[in-house]
N, C-alpha and C positions, 0 to 999 in steps of 0.2 A: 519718743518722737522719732520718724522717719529720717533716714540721713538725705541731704538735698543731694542734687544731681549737677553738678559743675557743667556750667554752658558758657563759649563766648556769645554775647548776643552781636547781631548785626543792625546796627539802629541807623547805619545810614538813610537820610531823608523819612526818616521815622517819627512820627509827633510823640514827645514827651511834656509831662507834665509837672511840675513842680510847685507844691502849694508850699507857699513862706516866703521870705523876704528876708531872713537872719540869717547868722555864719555859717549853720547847716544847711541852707538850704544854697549860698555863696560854696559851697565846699561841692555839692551836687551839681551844679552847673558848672563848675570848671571839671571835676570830672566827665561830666557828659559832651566837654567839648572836641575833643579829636575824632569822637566816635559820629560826627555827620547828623546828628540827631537835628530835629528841629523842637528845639525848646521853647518851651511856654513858662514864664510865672505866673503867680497869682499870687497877688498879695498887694494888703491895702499899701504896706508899705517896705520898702527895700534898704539893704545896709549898705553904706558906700561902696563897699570893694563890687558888689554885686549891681550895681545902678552905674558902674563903667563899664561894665561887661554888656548893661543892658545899651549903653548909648554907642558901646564898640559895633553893634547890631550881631552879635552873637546869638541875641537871644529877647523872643519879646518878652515885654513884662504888659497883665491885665491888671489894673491898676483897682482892684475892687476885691473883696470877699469872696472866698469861695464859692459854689452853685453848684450841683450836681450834671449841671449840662455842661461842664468846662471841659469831663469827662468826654465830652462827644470827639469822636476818632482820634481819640487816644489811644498810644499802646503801650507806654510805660507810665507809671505815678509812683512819686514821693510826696510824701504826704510828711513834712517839716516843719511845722509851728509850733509854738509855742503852746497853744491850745490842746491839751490830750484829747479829750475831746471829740473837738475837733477834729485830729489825726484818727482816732478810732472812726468815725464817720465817714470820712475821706477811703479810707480800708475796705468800710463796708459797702459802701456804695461800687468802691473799683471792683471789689472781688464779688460782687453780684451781676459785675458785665463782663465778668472773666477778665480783666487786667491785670498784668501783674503789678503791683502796688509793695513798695516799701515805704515804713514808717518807723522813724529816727526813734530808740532807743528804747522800740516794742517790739521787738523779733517775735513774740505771737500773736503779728497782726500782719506781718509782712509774708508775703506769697514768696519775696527771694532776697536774699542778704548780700552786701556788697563787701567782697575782699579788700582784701589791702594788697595792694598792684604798683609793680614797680615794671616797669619798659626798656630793654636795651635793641634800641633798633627793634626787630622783628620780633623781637623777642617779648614775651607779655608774662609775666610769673604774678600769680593771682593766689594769696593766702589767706581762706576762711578759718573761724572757729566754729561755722553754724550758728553764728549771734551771738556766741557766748561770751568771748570776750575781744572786742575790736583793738584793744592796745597791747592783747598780746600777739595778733596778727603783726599789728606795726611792727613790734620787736620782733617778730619772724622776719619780715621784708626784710628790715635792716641789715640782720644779719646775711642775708641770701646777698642782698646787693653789693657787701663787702666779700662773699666769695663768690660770686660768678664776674670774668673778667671784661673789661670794655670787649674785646677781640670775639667775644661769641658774636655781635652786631655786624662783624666781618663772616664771618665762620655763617651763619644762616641766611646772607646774601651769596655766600658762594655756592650752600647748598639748594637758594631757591633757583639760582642761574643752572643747576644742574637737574630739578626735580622737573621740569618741562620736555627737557631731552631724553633723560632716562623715561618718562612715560612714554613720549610718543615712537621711541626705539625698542625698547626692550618688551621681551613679556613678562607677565604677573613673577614668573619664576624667576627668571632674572634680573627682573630689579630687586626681589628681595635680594639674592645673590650681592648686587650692587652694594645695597644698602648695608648689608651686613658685612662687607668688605672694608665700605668708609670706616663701618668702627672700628674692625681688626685694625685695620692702618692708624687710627689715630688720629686722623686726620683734623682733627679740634686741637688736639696736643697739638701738632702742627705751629697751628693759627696764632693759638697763645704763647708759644715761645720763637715767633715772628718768622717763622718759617715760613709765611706765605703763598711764594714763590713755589717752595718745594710741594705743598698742600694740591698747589692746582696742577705739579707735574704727577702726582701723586695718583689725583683723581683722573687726570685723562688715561692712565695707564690701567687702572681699576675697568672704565670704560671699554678699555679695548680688548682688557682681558673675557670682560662678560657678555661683548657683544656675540 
């Protein structure tokens, strides 16, 4: 099997779809929630956690069986029932209209697998197996999020407050210069050992050196 190709997607204001009404299909809607998506359910019927999310107005719920027209301007599906089935069908229908479609614990039905994602601030760390095994992604997260430190959340706000200026000043040549300067200095080292203050006298002086 082909190895996937890691993408963040952009689902803001994007129709997403979500057939189920059960703790999986509860687990995909709150994932799909920061990312702007405009979610759809489908399903005859819903589990509580997920029927407060629907009354939060997060997200609508079609309160009825699936239909191959639910599909209509869609661009992403999860296809989570209970019904295999069903979920095979779901698959085949999305990925004959070119959707990408995943489907809950058939990775060879699904167009693209979802990491196990942990978020500090800006920061997004996204750990696949390729489907193979989702709990031992988890136990990857885990451990990454007990070593990488709250303060990277500081550290790539100071470096997005710097990556507008260094483009629209420097050239191609000298921003790499820049950029490869930050690491020589350490400048994360910095951050995590609460040197802050020194970090941003640090970086304007890098700045001045490469302008």
């Amino acid at each position: 099997m082909a190895k996937t190709y890691p993408v963040s997607l952009v689902l803001a204001d994007k129709a997403v779809l979500v057939v189920g009404g059960g703790e999986v299909a509860t687990r995909k809607v709150k994932g799909l929630l920061d990312s702007g998506a405009r979610i759809t359910v489908v399903s005859p019927q819903v589990a509580p956690e997920l029927m407060q999310l629907i009354e939060q107005g997060v997200c609508l719920w079609l309160e009825k069986t699936y239909e191959p027209t639910d599909l209509e301007g869609i661009k992403l599906v999860f296809a989570c029932t209970s019904d295999e089935e069903l979920n095979a069908r779901i698959s085949e229908d999305a990925t004959a209209r070119h959707l990408l479609v995943n489907v809950a614990d058939r990775p060879e039905l699904c167009s693209f697998y979802l990491p196990s994602v942990f978020r500090r601030d800006k920061l997004s760390v996204a750990i696949s197996t390729e489907g193979s095994s989702p709990a031992a992604a988890r136990r990857i997260r885990k451990d990454l999020e007990e070593y990488l430190d709250e303060e990277i959340g500081l550290y790539l706000q100071l470096m997005q407050a710097w990556r507008k200026k260094v483009i629209e000043t420097l050239s191609p040549e000298k921003r790499r210069l820049f950029w490869q300067k930050v690491e020589e200095e350490q400048i994360y080292e910095l951050i995590t050992c609460g040197q802050s203050e020194q970090a941003k006298a640090k970086l304007s002086q890098i700045f001045e050196e490469s302008s």
